[in-house]
N, CA, C and O atoms as CSV, one atom per row, in Angstrom:
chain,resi,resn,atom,element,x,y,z
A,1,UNK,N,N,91.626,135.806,101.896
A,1,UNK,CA,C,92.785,135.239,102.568
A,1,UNK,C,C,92.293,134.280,103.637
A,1,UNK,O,O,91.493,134.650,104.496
A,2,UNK,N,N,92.745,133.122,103.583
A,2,UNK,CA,C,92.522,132.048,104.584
A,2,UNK,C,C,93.221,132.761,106.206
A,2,UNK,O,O,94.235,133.384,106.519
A,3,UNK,N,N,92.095,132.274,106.861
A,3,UNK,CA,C,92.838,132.307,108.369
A,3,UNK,C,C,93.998,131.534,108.683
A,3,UNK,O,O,94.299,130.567,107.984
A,4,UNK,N,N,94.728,131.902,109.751
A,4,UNK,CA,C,96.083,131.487,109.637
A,4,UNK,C,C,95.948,131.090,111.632
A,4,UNK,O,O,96.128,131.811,112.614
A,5,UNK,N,N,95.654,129.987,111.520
A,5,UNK,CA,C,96.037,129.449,113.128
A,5,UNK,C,C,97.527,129.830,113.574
A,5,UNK,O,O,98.613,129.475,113.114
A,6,UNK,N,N,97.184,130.698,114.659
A,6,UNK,CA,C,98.226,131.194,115.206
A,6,UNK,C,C,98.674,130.296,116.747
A,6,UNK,O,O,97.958,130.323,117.748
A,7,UNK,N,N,99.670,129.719,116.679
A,7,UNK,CA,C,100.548,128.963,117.790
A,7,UNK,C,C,101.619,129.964,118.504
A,7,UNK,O,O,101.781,131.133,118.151
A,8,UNK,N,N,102.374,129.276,119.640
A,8,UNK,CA,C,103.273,129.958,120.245
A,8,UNK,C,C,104.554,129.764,119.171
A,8,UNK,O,O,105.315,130.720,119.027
A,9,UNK,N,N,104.747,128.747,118.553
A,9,UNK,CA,C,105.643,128.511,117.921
A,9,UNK,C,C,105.870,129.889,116.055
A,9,UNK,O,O,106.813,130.396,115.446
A,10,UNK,N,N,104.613,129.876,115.960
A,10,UNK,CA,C,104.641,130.566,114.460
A,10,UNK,C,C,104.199,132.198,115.124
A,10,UNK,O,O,103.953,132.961,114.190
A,11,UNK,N,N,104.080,132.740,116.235
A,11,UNK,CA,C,103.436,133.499,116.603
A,11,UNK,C,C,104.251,134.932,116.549
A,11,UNK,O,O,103.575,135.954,116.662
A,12,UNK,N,N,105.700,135.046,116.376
A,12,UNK,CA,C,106.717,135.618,116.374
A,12,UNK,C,C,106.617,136.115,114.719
A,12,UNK,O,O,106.480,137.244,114.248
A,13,UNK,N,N,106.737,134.868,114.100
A,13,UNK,CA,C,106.678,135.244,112.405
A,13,UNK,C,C,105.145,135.846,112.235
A,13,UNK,O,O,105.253,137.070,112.298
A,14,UNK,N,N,104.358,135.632,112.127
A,14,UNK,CA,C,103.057,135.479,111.471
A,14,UNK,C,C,102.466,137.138,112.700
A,14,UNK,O,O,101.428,137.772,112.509
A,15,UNK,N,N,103.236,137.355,113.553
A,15,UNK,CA,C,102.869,139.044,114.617
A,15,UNK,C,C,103.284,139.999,115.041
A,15,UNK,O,O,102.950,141.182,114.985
A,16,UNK,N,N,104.459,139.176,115.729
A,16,UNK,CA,C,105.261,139.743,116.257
A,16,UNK,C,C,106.106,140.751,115.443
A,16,UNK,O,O,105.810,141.934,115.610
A,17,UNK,N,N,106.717,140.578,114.925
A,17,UNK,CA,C,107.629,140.628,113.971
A,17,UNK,C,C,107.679,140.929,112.324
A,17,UNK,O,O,108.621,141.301,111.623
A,18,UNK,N,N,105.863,140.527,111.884
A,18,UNK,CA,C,104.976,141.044,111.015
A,18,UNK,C,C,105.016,142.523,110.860
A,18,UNK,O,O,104.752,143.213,111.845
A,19,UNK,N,N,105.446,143.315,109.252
A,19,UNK,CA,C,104.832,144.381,109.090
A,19,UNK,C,C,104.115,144.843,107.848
A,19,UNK,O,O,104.520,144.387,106.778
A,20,UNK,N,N,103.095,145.692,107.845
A,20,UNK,CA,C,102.525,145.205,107.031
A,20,UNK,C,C,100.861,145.800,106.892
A,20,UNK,O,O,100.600,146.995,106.752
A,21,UNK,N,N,100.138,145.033,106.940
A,21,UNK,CA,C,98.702,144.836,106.859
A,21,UNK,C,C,98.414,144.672,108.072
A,21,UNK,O,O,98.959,143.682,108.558
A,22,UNK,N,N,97.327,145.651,109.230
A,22,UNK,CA,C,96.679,145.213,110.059
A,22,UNK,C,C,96.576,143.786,110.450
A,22,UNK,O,O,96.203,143.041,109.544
A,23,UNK,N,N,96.833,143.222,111.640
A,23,UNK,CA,C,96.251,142.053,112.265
A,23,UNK,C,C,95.263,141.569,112.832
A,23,UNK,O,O,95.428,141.600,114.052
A,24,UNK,N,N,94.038,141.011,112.453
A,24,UNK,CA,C,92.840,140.838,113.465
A,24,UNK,C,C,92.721,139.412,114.112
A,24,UNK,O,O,92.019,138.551,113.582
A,25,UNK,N,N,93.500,139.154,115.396
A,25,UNK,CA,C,93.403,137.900,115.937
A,25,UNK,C,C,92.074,137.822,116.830
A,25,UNK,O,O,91.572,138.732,117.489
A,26,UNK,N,N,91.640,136.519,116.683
A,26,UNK,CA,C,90.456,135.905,117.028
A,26,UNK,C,C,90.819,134.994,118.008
A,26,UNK,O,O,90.775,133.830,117.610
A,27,UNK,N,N,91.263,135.187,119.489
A,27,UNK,CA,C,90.703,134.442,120.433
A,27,UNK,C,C,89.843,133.256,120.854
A,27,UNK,O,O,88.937,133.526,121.642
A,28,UNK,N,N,89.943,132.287,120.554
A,28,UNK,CA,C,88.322,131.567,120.664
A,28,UNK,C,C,88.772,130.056,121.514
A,28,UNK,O,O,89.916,129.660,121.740
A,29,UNK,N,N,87.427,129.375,121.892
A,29,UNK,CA,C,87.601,127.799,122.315
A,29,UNK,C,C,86.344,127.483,121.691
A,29,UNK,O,O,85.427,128.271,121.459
A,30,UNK,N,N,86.403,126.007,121.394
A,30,UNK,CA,C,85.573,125.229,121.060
A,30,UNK,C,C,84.131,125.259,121.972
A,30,UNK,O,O,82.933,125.115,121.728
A,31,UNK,N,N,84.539,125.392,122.552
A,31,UNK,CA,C,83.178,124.946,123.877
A,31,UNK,C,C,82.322,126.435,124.026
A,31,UNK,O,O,81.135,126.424,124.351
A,32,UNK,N,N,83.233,128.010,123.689
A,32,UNK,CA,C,82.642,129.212,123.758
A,32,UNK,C,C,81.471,129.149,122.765
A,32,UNK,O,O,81.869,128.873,121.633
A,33,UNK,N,N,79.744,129.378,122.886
A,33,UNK,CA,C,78.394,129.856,122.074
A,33,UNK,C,C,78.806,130.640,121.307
A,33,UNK,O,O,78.674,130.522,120.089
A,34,UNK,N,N,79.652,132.031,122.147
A,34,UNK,CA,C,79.521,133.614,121.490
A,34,UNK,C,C,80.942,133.170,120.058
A,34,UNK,O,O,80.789,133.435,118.865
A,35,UNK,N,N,81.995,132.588,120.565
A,35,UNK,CA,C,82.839,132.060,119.814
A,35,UNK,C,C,82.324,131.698,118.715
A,35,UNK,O,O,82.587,132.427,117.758
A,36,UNK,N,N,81.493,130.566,118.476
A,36,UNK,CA,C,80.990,129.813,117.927
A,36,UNK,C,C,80.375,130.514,116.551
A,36,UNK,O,O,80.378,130.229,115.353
A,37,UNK,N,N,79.836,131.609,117.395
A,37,UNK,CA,C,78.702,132.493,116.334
A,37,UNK,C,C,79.547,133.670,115.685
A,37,UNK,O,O,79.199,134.237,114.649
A,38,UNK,N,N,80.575,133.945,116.329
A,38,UNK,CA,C,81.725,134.516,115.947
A,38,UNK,C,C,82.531,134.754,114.493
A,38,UNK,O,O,82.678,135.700,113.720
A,39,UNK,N,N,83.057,133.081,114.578
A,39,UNK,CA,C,83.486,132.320,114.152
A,39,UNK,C,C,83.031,132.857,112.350
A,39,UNK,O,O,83.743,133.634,111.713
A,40,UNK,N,N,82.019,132.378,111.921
A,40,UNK,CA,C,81.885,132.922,110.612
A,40,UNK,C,C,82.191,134.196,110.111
A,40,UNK,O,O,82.797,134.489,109.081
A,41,UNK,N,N,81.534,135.151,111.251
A,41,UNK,CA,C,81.853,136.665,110.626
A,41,UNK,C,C,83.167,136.943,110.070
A,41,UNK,O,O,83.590,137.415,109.015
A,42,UNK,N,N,83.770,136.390,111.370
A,42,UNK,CA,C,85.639,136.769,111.121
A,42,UNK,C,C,85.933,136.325,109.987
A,42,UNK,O,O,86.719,136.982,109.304
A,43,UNK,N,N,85.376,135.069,109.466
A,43,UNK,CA,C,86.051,134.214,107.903
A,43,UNK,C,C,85.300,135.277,106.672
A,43,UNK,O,O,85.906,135.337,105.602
A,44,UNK,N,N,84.476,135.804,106.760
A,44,UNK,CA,C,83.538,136.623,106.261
A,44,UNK,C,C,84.561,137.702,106.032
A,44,UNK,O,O,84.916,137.903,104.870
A,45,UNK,N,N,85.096,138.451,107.051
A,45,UNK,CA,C,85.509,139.725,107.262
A,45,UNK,C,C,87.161,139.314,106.048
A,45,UNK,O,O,87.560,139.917,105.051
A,46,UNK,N,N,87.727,138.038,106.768
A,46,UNK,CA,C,88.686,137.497,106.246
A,46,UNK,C,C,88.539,137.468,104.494
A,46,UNK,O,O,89.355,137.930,103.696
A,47,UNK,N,N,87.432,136.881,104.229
A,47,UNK,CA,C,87.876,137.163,102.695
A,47,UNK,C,C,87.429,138.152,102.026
A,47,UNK,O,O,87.938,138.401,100.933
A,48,UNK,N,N,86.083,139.156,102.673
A,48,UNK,CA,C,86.311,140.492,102.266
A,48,UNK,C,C,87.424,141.334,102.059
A,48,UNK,O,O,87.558,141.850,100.949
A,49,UNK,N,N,88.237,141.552,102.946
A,49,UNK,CA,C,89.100,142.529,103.306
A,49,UNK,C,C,90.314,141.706,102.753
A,49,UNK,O,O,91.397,142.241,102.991
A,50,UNK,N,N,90.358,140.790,102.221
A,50,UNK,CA,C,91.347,139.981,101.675
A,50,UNK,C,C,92.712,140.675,100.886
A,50,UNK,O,O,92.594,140.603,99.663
A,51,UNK,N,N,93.638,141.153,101.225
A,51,UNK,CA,C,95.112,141.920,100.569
A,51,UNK,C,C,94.764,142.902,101.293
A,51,UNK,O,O,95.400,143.862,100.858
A,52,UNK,N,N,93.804,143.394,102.576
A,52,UNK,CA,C,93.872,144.725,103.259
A,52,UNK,C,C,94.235,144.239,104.751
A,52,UNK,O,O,94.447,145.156,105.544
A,53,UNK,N,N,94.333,142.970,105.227
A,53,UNK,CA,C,93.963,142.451,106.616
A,53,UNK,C,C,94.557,141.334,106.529
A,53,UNK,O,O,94.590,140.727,105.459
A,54,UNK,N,N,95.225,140.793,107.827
A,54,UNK,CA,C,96.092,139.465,107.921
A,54,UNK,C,C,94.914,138.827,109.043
A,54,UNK,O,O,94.538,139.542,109.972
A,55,UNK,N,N,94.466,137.667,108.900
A,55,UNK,CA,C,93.398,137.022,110.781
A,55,UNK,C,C,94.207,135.962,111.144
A,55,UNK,O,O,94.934,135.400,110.325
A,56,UNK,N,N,94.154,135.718,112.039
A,56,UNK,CA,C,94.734,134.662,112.662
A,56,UNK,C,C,93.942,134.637,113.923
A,56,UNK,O,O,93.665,135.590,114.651
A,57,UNK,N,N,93.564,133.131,114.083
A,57,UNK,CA,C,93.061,132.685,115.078
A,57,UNK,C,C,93.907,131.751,116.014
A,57,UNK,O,O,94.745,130.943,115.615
A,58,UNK,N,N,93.507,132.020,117.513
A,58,UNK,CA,C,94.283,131.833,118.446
A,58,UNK,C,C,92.848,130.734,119.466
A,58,UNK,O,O,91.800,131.136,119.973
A,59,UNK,N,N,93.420,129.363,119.417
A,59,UNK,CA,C,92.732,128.389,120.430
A,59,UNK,C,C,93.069,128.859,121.325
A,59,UNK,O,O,94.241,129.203,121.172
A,60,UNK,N,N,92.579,129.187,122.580
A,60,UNK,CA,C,92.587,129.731,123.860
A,60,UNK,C,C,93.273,128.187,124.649
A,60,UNK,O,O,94.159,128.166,125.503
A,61,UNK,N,N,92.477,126.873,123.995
A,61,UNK,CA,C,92.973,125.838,125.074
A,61,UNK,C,C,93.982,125.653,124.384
A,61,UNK,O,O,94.961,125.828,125.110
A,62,UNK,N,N,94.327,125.351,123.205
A,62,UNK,CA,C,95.586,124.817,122.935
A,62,UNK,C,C,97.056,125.770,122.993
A,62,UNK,O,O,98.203,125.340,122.874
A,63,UNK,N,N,96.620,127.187,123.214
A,63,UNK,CA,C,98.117,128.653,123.113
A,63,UNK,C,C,97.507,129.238,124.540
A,63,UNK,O,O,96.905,130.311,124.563
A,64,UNK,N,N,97.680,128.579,125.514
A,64,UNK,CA,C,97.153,129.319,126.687
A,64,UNK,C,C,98.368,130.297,127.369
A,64,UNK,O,O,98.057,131.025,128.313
A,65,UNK,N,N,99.592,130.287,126.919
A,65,UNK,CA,C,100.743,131.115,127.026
A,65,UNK,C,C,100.260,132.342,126.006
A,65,UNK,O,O,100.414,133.442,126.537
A,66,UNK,N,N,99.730,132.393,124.705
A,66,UNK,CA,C,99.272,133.009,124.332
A,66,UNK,C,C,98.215,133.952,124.476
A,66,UNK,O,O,98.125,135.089,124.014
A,67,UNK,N,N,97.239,133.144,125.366
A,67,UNK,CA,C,95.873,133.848,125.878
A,67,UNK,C,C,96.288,134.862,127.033
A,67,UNK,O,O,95.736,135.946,127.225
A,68,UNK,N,N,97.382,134.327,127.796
A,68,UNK,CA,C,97.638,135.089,128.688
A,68,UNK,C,C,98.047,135.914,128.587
A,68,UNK,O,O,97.457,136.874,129.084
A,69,UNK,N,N,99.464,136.176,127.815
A,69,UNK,CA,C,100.118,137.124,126.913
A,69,UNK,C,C,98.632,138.324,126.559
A,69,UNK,O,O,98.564,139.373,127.199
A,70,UNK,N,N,97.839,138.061,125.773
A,70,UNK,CA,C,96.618,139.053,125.680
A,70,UNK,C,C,95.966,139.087,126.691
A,70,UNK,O,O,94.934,138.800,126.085
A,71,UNK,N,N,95.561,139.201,127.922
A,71,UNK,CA,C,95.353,139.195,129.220
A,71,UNK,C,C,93.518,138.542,128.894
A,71,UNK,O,O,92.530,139.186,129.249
A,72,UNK,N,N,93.438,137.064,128.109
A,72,UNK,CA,C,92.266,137.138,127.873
A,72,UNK,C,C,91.431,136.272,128.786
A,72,UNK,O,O,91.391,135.051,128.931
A,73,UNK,N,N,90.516,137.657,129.587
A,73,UNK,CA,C,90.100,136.612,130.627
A,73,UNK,C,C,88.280,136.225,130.482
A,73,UNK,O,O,87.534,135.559,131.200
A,74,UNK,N,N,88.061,136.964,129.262
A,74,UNK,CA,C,86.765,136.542,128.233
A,74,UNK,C,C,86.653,136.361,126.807
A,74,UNK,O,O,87.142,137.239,126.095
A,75,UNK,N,N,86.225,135.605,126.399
A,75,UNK,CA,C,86.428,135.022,125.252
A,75,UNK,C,C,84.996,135.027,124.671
A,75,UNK,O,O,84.185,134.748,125.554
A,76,UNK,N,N,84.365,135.279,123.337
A,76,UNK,CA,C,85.819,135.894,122.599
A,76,UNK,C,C,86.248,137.161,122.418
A,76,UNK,O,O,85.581,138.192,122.497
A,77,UNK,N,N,87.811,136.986,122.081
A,77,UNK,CA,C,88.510,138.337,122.100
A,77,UNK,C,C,89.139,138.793,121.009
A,77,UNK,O,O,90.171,138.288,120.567
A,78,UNK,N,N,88.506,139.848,120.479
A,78,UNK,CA,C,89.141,139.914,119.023
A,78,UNK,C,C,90.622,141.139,118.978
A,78,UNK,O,O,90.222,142.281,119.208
A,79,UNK,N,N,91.478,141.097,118.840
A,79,UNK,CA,C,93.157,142.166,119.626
A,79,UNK,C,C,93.161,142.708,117.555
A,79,UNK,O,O,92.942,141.965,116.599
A,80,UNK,N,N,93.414,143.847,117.551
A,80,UNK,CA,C,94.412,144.469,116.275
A,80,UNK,C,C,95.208,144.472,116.519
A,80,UNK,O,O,95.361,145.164,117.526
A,81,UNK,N,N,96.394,143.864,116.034
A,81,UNK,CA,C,97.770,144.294,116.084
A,81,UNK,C,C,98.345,144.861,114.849
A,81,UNK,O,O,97.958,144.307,113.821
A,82,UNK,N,N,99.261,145.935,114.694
A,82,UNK,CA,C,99.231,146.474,113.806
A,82,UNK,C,C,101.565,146.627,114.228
A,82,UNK,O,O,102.111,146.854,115.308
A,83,UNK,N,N,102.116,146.416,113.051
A,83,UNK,CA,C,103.294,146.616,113.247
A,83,UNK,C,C,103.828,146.013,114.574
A,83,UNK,O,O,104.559,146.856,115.094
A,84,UNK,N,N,103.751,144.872,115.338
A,84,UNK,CA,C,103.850,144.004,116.698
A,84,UNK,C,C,103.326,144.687,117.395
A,84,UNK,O,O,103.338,144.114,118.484
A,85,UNK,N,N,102.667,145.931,117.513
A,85,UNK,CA,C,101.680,146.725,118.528
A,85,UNK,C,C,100.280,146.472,118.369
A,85,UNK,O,O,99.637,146.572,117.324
A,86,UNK,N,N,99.834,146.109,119.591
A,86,UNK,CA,C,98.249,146.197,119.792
A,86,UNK,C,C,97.776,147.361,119.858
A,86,UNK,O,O,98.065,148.253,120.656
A,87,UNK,N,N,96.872,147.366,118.826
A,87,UNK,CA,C,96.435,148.714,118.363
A,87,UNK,C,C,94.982,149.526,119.303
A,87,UNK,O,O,94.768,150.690,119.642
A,88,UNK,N,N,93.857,147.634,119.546
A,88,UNK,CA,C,92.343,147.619,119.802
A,88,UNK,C,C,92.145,146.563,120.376
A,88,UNK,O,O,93.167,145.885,120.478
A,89,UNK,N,N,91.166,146.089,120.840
A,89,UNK,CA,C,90.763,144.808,121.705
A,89,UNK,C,C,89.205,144.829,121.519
A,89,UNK,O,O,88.869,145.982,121.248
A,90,UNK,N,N,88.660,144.397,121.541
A,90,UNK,CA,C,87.413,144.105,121.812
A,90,UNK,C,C,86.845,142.750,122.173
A,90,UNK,O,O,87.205,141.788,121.494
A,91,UNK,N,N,85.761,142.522,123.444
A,91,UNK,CA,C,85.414,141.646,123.941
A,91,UNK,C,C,83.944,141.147,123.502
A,91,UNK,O,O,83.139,142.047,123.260
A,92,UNK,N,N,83.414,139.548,123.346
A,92,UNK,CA,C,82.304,139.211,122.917
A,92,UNK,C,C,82.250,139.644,121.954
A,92,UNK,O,O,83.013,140.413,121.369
A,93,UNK,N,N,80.814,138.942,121.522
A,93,UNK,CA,C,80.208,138.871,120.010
A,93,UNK,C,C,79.971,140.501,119.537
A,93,UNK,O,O,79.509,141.526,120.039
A,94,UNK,N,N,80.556,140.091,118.311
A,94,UNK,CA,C,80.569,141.535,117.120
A,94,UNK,C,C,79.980,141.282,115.910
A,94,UNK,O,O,80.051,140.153,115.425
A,95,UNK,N,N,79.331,142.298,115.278
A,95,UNK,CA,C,78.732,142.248,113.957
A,95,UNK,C,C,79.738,142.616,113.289
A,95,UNK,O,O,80.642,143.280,113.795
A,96,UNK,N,N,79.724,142.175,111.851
A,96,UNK,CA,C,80.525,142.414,111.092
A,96,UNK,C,C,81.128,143.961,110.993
A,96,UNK,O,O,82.309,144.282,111.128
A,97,UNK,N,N,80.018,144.819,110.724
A,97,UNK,CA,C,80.277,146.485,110.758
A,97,UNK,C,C,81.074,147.037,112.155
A,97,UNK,O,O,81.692,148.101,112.175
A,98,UNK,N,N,80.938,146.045,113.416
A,98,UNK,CA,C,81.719,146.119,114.405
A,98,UNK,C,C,83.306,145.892,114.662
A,98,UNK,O,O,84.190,146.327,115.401
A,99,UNK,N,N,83.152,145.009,113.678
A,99,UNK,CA,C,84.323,144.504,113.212
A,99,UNK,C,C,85.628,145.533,112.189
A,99,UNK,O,O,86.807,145.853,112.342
A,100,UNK,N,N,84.467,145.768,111.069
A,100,UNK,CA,C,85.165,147.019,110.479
A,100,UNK,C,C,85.324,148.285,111.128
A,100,UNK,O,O,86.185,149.088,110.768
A,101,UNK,N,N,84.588,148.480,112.001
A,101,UNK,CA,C,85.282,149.793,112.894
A,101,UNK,C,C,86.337,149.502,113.336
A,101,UNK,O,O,87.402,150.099,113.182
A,102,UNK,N,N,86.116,148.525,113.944
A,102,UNK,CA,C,87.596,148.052,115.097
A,102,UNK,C,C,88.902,147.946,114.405
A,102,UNK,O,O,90.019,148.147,114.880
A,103,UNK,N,N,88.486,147.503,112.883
A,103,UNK,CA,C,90.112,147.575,111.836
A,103,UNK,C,C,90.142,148.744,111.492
A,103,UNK,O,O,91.162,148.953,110.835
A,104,UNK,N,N,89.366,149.843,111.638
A,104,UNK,CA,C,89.223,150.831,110.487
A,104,UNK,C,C,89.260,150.389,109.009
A,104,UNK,O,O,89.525,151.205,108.127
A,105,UNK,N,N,89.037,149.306,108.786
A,105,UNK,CA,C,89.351,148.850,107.194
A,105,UNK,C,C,88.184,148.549,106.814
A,105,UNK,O,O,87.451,147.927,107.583
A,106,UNK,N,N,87.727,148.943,105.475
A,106,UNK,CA,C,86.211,148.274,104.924
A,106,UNK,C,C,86.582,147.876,103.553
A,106,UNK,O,O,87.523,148.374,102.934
A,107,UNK,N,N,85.848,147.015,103.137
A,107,UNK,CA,C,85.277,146.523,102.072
A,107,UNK,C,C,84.976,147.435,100.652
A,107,UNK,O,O,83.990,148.172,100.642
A,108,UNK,N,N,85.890,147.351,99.426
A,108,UNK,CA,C,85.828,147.966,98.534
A,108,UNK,C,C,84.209,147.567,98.007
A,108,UNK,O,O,83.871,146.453,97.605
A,109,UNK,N,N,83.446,148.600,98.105
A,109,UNK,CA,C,82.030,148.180,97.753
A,109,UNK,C,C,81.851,148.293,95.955
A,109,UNK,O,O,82.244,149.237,95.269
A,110,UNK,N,N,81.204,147.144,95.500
A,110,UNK,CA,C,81.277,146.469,93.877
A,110,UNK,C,C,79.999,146.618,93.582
A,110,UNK,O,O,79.572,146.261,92.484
């Protein structure tokens, strides 16, 4: 499943209001290293877990009503939301297996 850039505008449909499949939003800015290095795992995690997990990534500079809303005052920040409830949070760089804890969801192993 492709990541799904999450805005203030689509943020209601695509979270809020979402039920369903776990949410793993990704926090990030352009200019963040740890972001940066981030950045793949989550697309990684994204098409593993693909029909088990919804991602959506959240620009910190461009949804800063958003960032605040998640009280994110380090980046990056990865939030579960699960049924419009935040389920987990976790701050800075994560390994993938870090990642699957934090969803409780893993990878049908082939």
């Amino acid at each position: 499943m492709a990541e799904i850039v999450i805005t203030k505008e689509n943020f209601d449909e695509e979270v809020r209001n979402y039920k369903g499949m776990p949410i793993l939003l990704d926090l990030w800015a352009g200019w963040c290293g740890p972001c940066m290095m981030l950045a793949p795992i989550v697309e990684e995690v994204a098409d593993e877990l693909d029909g088990k997990i919804k991602v959506g990534k959240i620009d910190v500079d461009d949804q800063p009503e958003l960032a605040m809303a998640f009280k994110a005052e380090s980046i990056p920040l990865l939030v579960v939301v699960k049924d419009g409830v935040v389920q987990k949070q976790a701050v800075g760089y994560r390994s993938k297996e870090d990642i699957y804890d934090l969803l409780g969801v893993y990878p049908d192993i082939k």
